[in-house]
N, C-alpha and C positions, 0 to 999 in steps of 0.2 A: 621302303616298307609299304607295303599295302595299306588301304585306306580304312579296310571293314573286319578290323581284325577283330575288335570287342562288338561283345552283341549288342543289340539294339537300346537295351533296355539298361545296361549301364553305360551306353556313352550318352545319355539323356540329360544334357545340361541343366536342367530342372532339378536335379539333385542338388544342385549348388544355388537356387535361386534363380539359377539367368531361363533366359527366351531371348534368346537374340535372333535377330531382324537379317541379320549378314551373314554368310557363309560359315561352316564349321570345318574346320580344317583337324580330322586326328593322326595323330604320330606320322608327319608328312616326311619323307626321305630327306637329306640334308639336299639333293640336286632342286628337289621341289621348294625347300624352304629357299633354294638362292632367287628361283621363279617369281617365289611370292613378294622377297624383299626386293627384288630388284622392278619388280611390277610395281610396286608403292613408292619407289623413288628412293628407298632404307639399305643404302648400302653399293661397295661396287666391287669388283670384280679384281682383285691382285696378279701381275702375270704369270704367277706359278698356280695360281686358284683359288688361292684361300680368299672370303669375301672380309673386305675391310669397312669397319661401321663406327659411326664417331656417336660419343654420347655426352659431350661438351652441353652444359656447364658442369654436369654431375662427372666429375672421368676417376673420381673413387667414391668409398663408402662415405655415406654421412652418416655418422654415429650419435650426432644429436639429435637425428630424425628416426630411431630406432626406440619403440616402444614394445611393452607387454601389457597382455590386457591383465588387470589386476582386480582379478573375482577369491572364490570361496578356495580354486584349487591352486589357485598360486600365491595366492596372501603371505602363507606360511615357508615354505619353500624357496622362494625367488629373494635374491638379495636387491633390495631396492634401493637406489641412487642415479648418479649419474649418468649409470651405464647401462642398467635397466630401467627405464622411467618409465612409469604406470601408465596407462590410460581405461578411463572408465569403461566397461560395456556398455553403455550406454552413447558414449562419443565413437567408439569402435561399429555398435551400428546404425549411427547415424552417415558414418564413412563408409561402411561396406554397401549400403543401401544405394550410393552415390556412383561408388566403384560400378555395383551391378547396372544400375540404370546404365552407365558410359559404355560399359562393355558389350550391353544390349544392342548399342546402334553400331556396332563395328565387328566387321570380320574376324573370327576369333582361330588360335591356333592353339590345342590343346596336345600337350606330348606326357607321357605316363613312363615314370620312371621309377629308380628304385634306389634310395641311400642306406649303404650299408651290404657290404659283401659278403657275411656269415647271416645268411637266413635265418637265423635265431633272432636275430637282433634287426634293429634299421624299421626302415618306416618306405610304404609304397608312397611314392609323392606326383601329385600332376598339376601342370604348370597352365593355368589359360593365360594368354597374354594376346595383345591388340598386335604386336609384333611379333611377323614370323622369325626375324632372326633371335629374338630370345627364346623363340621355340628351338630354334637350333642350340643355342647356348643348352637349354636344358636336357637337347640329346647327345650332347659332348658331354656334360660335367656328373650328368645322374648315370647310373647302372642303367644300363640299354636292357629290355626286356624280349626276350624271344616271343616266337609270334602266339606259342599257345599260352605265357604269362597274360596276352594282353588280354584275351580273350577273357570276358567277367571282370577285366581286373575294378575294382574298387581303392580308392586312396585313402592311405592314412592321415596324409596332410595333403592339403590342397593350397597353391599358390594362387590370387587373384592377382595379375600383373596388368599393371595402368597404368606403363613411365607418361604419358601426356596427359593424366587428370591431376590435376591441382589440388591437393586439398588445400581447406582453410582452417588455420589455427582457432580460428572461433568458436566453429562448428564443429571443428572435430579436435580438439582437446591437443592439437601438436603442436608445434613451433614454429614450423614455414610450410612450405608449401608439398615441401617432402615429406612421405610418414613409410614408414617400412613398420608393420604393427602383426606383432605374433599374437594367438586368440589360443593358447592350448583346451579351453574347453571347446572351442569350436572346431576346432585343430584347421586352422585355417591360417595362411598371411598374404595379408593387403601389401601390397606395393605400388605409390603412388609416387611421380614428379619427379622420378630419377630414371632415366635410361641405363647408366652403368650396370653393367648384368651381374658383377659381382652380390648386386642385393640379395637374386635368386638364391643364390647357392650358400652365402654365410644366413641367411635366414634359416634355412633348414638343417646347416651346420648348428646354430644357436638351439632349436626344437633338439637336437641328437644330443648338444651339450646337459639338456635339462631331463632329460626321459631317460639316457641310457644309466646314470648311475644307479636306477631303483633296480634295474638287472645287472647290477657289480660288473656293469662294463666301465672302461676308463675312456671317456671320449677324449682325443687330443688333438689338437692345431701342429701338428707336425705332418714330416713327407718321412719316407720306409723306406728302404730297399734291403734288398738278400742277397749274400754272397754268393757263390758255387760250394761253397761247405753248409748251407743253408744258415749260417750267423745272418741274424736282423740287428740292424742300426734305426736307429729315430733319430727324425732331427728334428728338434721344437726351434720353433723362431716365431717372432711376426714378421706379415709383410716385407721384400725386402730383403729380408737378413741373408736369406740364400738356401731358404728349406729346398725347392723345386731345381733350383742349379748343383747343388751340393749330391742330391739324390739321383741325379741323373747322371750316372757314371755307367760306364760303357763294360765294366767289369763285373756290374753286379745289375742282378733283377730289380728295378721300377714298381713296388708297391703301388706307391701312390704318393702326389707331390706336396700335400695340403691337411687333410684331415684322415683320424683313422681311428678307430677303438681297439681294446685291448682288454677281451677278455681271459676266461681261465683258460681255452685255448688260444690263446697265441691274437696277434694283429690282425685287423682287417680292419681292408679302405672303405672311408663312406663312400666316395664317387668312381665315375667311371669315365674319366677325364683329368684333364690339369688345365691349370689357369696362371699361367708364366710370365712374370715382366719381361718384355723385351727392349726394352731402354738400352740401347748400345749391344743387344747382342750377335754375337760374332759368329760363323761357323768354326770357326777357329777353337774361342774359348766356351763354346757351349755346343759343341756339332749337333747333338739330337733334340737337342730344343729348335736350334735353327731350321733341321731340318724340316720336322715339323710344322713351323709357321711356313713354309712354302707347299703343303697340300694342300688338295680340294675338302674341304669342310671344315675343316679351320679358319677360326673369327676373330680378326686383327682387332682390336680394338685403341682407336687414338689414333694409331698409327699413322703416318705422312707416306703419302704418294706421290711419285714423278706423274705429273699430270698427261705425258707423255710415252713413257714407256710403263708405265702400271707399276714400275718397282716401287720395291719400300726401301723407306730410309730408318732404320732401326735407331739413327745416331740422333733423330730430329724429335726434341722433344718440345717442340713447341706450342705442340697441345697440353701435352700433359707428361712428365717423369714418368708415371702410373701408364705408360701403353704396356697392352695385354693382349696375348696369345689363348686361346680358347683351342682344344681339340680332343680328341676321343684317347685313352690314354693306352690304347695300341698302334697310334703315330711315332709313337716312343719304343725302337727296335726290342730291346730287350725288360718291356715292361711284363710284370706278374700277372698275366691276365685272370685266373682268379682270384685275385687282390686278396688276397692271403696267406699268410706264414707264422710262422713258430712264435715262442716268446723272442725280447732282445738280447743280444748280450753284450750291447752297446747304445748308449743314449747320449745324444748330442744338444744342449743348448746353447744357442744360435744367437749372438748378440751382435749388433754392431753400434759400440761404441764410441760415440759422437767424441768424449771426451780425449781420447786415444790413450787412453792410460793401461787398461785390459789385457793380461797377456794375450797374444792370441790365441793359442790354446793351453788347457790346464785339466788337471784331473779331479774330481772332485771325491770327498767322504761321502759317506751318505746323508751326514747332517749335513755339508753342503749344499749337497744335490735340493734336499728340501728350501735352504734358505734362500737357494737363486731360482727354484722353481718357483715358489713364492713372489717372488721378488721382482722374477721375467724383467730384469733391465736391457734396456735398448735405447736407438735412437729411429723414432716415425721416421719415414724415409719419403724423401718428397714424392709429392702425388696422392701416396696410400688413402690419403683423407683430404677432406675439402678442406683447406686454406692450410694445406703444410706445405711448405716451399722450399723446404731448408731439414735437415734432417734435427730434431729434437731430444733430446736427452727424456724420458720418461719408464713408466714405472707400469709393469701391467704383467697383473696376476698369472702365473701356469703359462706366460708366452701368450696368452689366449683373450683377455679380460672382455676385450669387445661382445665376446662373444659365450660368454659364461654367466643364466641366468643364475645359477646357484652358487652362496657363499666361496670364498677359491678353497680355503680347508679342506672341502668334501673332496676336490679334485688330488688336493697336495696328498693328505690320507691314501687316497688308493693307489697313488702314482708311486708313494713310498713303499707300503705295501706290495706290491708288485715289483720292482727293485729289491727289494729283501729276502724274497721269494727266489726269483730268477736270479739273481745274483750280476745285474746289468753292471759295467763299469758308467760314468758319468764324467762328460764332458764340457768344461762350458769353451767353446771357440767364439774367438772375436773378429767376426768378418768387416768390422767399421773401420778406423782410424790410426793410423799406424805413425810416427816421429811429429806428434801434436794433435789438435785435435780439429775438427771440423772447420776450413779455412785456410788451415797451416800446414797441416799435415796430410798424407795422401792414403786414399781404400786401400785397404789393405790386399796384396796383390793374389786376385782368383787360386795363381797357379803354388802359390804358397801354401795357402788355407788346404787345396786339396790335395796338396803332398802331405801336409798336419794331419788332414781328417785320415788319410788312407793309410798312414801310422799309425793313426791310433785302431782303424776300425781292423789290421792285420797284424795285429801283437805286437809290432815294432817294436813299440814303446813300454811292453811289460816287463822288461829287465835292464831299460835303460834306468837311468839318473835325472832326477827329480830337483830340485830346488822351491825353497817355500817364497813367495812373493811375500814381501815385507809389509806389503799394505792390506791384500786383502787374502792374504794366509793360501793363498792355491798353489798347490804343487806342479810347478811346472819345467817340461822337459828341459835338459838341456844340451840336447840336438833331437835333431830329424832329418833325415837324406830330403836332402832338397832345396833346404830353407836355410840363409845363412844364420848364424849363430847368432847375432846380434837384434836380430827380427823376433827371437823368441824372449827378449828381455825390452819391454816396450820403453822403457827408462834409456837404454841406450840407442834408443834411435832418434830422441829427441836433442835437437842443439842446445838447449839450456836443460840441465839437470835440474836447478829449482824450480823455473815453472814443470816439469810432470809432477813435482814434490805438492807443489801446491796445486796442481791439477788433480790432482791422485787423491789426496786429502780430500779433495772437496767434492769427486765422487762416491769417498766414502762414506762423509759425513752425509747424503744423499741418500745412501743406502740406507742407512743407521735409523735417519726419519723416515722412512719408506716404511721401513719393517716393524715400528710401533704398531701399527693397526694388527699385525699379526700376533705379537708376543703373548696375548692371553689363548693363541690357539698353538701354542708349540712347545718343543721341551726346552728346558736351559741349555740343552747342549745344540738345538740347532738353533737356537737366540744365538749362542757364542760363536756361531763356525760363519758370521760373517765379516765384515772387515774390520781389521783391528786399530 
């Protein structure tokens, strides 16, 4: 992309505070941005192209270093805890003052993008960062801007990116040395002491989470795609669970693999990109992902190199579980390049249950759909987050918690709402732990899950035979072309029938105390439609 696309007068870094001393680099081509990384020593070169960058010690999100500035317009609005934790404006600009001075003495690379596919909605965003390849990252993951958008363009949020400044818990009111700090009055976010690039993008995913509901959009942590009869499917998951591998089927249109909103017209993607683990994967069991991380502008992340022939070793998780694929999301053959489609008439939540007790897949009521929306059980998948190692049983609101500044209600409200409306079926599939649970028992196998999903998302299953699970009341098939019979009743594939009895039980009992914090925000009938 050309150099001098916007005019003079707004790409004037002075809007933002800075004067820097080093070069300005804007919306530099991805060939240019491999020039500048590999000029600074930041990155090397894969032997199919794609450039591979390590960002050890940080190689996921750190959500304990994840603040909101807490003034006059978020006081009321923002649920405040563990998951959003406040910080003063006053310690906010004592840190950004710091950011600017650091940024001042170093080469800067600013790329101008756009979150949010229905121009109604979404937010212009531009990223300065001390690193070109995070400037790549942001031309993979944001909506890429034609040359006459750039021109004037002005941002709604602006990103200050500093993975090598330090902050200090002292001085700036955080925890360690990491802060990742949203400013909605300033509409601004600092990112300090983490190189992992995932910051970028759930930062502005979390800004989308807290702005779109005042325009009755539904922001969601899922991945989309469309069939050839134009049926949309959602998959919610976190991390892991299989939003980005499940959506990438070869049969249907590529939405989008990660985030998306969903207004009165129909879905659309916030990005213009995916962000894909690639821990073990195969051409085989994931062809258009693989194929993918083997193009020029695509950014490996973690990933292991033959020191010798430049190949990757997908299998090598030695850095990190969490390696990650970065690309533009027209890498992906049959992706939706206007990242948009209709309402669903299929919604998938996406668990993988550590415990292994879960059928694998089940149909849900609607007071279901609410009570596991709510509920969003899963198990963190090693890597996802600094110091998970092992995959964990836990509890996190709409699939999303990390990253939802406001109450989950407001989100469960319009999610149900809109299923009511559209008349979506709802699915909860369990991509975790199949004959025991985390240790004992084995993942539950890819090609299973996606003969279940592809049932459910082509009728299959709408006049087949149902069965109520005894523990936690979910109607589930019983069969599917594909999958042996026995795989759909998770009870029989474990060697001892009393421990699932007492496994099962005590993921109920799990759920049970989960959902207290909710019962003064729901009906008696979706308190009741959870496990019995």
């Amino acid at each position: 992309m050309p150099e001098d696309l916007t005019q003079p007068d707004c790409r004037d870094l002075n809007n933002h505070g800075l004067n820097p001393t080093g070069a300005v680099y804007w919306n530099l081509s991805p060939a240019r941005l491999y020039e500048e990384s590999f000029a600074c020593g930041d990155g090397r070169l894969a032997h199919m192209g794609a450039i591979v960058t390590v960002t050890a010690p940080h190689t996921g999100r750190s959500p304990n270093d994840r603040f909101i500035v807490r003034d006059e317009l978020t006081e009321e609005p923002v649920e405040w805890g563990a998951v959003n934790m406040p910080v003063s404006p006053e310690h906010f600009a004592v840190l950004r003052q710091e950011v600017i001075t650091y940024l001042n003495d170093r080469d800067l690379f600013v790329h101008d993008g756009r979150a949010g596919a229905d121009e109604k909605y979404g937010v212009g965003v531009r990223v300065i960062s001390e690193s070109p390849w995070h400037a790549l990252f942001a031309y993979n993951m944001f909506l890429r801007l034609r040359s006459d958008q750039l021109v004037g363009f002005r941002p709604d949020f602006t990103v200050l990116h500093a993975p090598h400044l330090k902050a200090d818990p002292d001085r700036h009111g955080t925890q360690s040395d990491t802060a990742i700090v949203v400013n909605f009055s300033a509409r601004e976010v600092l990112v300090t002491g983490s190189r992992y690039a995932g910051e970028i993008k759930k930062s502005i995913f979390s800004v989308l989470n807290h702005l779109l509901p005042e325009s009755r959009v539904l922001p969601m942590h899922c991945s989309a795609n469309v069939g050839p009869a134009g049926d949309v499917a959602l998959f919610f998951g976190l991390s892991g669970t299989g939003k980005t591998t499940l959506s990438a089927d070869a049969t249907r249109g590529l939405i989008g693999d990660d985030e998306h909103g969903w207004s009165a017209d129909g879905v659309f993607n916030f990005e213009g990109g995916c962000y894909a683990k690639t821990i073990r994967l195969s051409p085989e069991g994931e062809p258009e992902i693989f194929q993918a991380t083997q193009m020029f502008g695509t950014i490996l992340e973690n990933v292991v190199l033959d020191d010798t022939t430049l190949e990757i070793d997908f299998d090598d998780g030695s850095i990190t579980e969490n390696t990650r694929a970065s690309y533009p999301i027209h890498y992906i053959p049959n992706a939706v390049i206007s990242g948009r489609a209709g309402h669903p008439s299929n919604v998938v939540f996406l668990t993988a249950d550590a415990f292994g007790v879960l059928p694998p897949i089940s149909r849900l009521t609607p007071e279901q759909a609410m009570y596991h929306f709510l509920s969003g059980y899963t198990a963190k998948v090693a890597g996802t987050e600094r110091g998970v190692t092992e995959p964990r049983a836990t509890f996190s609101a709409c699939f999303g918690a990390p990253f939802l500044p406001r109450r989950p209600g407001v989100y469960a409200e319009m999610l149900g709402a809109r299923l009511k409306e559209h008349g979506a079926t709802v699915w909860l599939v369990n991509t975790g732990w199949s004959g025991g649970g985390y240790g004992v028992g084995s993942r539950m196998k890819l090609s299973y899950t996606r003969a279940m999903v592809n049932a459910a998302l082509s009728s299959e299953l709408d006049h087949g035979d149902f069965v109520a699970d005894p523990v936690f009341g979910l109607a589930v098939p019983m069969a599917i072309s594909g999958v042996p019979s026995e795989v759909l009743s998770p009870r029989k594939t474990w060697a001892d029938s009393d421990e699932y009895d007492t496994a099962a039980a005590e993921l109920a009992g799990m759920f049970r105390q989960n959902f207290e914090q909710f019962s003064d925000q729901v009906s008696d009938e979706v308190k009741a439609a959870g496990p019995h």
